[in-house]
C-alpha positions as CSV (number, residue, x, y, z in Angstrom):
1,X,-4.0,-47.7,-12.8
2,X,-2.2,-44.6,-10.9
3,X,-5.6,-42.6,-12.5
4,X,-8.1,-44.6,-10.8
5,X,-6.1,-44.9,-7.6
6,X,-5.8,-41.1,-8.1
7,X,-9.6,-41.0,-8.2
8,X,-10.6,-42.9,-5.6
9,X,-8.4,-40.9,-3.5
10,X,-10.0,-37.6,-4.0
11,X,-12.9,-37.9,-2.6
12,X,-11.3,-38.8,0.8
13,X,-9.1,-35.9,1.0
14,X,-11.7,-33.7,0.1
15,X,-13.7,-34.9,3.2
16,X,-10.7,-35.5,5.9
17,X,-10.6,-32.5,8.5
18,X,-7.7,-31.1,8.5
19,X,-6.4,-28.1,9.8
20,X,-6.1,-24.9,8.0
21,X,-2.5,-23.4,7.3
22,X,-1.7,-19.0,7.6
23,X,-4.8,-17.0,7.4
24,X,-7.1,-20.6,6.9
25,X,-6.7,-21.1,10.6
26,X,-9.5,-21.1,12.7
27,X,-11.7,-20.0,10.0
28,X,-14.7,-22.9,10.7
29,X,-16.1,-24.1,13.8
30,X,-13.3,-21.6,16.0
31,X,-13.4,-18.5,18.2
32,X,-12.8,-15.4,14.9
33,X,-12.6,-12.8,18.1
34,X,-9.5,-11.2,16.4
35,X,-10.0,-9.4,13.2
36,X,-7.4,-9.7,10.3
37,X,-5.7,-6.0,9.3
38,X,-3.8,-5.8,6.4
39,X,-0.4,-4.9,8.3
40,X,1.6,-2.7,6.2
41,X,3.5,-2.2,3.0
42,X,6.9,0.0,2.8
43,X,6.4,2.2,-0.1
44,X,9.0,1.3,-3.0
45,X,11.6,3.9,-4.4
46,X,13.7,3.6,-7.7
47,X,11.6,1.5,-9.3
48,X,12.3,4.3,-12.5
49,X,16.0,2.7,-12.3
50,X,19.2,4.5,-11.9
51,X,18.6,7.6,-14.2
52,X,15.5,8.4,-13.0
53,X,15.0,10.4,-9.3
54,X,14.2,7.8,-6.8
55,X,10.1,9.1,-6.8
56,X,9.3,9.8,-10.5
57,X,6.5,12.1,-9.8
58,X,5.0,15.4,-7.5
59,X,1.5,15.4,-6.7
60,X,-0.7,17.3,-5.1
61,X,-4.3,16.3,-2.7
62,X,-6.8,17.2,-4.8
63,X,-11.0,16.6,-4.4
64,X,-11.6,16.8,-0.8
65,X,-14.9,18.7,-0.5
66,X,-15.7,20.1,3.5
67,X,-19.2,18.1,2.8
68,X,-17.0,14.7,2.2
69,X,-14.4,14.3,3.0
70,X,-12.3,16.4,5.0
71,X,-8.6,15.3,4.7
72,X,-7.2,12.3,2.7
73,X,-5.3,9.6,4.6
74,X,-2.0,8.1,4.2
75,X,-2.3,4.5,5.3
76,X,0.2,1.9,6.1
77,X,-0.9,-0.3,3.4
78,X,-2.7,0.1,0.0
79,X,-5.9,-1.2,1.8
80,X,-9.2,1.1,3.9
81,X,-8.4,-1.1,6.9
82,X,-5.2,0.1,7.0
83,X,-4.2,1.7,10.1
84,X,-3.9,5.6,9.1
85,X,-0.5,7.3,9.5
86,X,-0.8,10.9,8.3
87,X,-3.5,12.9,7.6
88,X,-3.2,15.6,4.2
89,X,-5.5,18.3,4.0
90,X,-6.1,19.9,0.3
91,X,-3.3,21.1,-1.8
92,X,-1.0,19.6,0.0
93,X,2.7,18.3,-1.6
94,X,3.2,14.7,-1.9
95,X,5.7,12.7,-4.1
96,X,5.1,9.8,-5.9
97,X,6.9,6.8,-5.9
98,X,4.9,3.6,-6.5
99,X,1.4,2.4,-7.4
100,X,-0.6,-0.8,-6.3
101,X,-1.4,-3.6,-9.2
102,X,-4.9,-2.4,-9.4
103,X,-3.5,1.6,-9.5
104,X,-6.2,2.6,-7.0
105,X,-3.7,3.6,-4.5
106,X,-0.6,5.7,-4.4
107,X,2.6,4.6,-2.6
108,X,3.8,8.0,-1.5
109,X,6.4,10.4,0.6
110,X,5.0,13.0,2.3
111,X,7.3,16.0,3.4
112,X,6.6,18.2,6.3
113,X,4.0,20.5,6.9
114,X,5.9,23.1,7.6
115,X,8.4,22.5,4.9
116,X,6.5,21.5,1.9
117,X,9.4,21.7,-0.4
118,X,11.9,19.4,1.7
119,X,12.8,16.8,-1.0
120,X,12.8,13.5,1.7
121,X,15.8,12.1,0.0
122,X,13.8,11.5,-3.4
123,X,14.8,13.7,-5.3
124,X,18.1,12.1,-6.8
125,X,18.7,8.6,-8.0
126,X,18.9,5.3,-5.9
127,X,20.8,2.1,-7.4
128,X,18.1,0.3,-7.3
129,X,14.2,-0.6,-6.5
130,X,14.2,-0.3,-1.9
131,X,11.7,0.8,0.5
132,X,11.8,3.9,1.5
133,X,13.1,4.9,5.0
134,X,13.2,8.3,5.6
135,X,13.3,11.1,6.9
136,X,10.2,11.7,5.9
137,X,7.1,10.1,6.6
138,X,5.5,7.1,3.5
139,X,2.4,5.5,3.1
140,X,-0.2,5.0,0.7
141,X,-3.5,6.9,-0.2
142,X,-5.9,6.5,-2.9
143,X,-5.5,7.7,-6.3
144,X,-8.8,9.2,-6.5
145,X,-7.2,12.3,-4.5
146,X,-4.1,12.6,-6.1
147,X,-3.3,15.1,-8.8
148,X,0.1,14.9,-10.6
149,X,2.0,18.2,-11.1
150,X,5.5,19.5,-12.4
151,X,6.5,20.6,-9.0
């Protein structure tokens, strides 16, 4: 009996109007002026564990061609529409600390231009998995650039 009551329900919720909930809102019938970004993401550190340094990895911005592309962002968040933070030209230094679920982008830390070697805080162990917050600048950029090195 609950099945059939269960049934006949169905096809009234499925037809009621309701409103949407988080990002559903607005979506039909309303004013979709604003456009959604993707906001950002704090790059993770540690996530090696205790023994390991808190960014596993050195890389260094690799493929930019002057007929393409001509420096490689670091974005906020491991999306295109990010907003864009920093902007690495060739060769630069970068270390490693994290990778999206698809591992098409590269959480990073990015140390100064004018002191590439500067190790950001990164370069020991943390207790634990945290977002990184300094001093250094940390974003994300796409793998696709990113070539990892021994130092």
């Amino acid at each position: 009996m609950k099945l059939l009551v269960l049934a006949l329900c169905l096809p009234l919720i499925a037809c009621s109007q309701s409103r949407g909930v988080g990002n559903d809102t607005g979506l039909f019938g309303s004013d979709n002026s604003t456009a959604m970004t993707p906001g950002a993401r704090a790059v993770q550190i540690g996530e090696g564990g205790p023994t390991f340094n808190a960014c596993a990895t050195v890389g260094r911005v690799v493929n930019l061609s002057p007929g393409g592309e001509t420096y490689l962002p670091v974005r906020a968040a491991p999306f295109v529409e990010a907003d864009e933070l920093v902007q690495l030209s060739n060769d630069a230094r970068i270390y490693v600390c994290t990778r999206s679920i698809d591992q098409r982008w590269q959480g990073v830390v990015v140390p100064p231009s004018d002191a590439p070697d500067t190790d950001c805080g990164v370069l020991a162990p943390v207790e634990s998995p945290r977002n990184y917050t300094g001093p250094c600048k940390s974003g994300w950029v796409s793998s696709a650039f990113v070539r990892l090195t021994s130092g």
